[in-house]
C-alpha positions, -999 to +999 in steps of 0.1 A: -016-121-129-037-091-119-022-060-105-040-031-079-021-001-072-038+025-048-025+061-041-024+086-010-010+118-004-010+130+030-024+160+041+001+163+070+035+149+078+036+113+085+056+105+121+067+072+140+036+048+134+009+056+115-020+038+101-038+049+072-073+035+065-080+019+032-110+044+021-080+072+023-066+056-010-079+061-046-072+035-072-063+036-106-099+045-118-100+075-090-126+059-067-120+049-034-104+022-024-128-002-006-103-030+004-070-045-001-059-081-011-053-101+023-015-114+027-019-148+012+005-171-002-001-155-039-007-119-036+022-100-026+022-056-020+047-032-027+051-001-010+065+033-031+071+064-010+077+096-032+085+069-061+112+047-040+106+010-031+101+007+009+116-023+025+090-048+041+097-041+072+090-009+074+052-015+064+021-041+068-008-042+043-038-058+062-074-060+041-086-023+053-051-005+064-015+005+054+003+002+087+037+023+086+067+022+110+087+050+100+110+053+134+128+089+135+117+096+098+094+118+084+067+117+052+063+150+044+026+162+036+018+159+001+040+129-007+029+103-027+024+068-011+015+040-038+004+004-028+015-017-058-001-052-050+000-079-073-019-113-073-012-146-093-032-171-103-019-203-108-035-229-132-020-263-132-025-285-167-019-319-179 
């Protein structure tokens, strides 16, 4: 099991739908984020807004975006948004 987690903090508030480019993340080294595991089968992506656990419907991680649907609510500038994804690798012995 490997696990990516990338972070953002907005410069301004975040309204209704917003997509945020992968190269606006930093990872856990600092750099920049370059891409983000692909929804597959065995990966799956967590989304943390100012430390809470969003529900997946609320978001879409695609290979070079976080997609947001936030509605009527507001992410205030400077909050932290964390991608947590995670993917397994499955090895089959006999």
């Amino acid at each position: 099991m490997l696990t990516f987690r990338y972070f953002y903090f907005p410069e301004t508030d975040l309204q209704s739908t917003v997509v945020i480019p992968v190269d606006q993340f930093q990872n856990d080294d600092g750099d920049l984020a370059v891409q983000f595991l692909e929804p597959q089968p065995n990966h799956s992506s967590n989304l943390y807004i100012n430390g809470i656990l969003q529900e997946g419907r609320l978001y879409e991680v695609t290979a070079d975006s976080l997609i947001l649907e936030l509605g009527d609510d507001t992410v205030s500038a400077g909050t932290p948004i964390i991608i947590e994804q995670v993917r397994i690798n499955l090895r089959i012995t006999e």
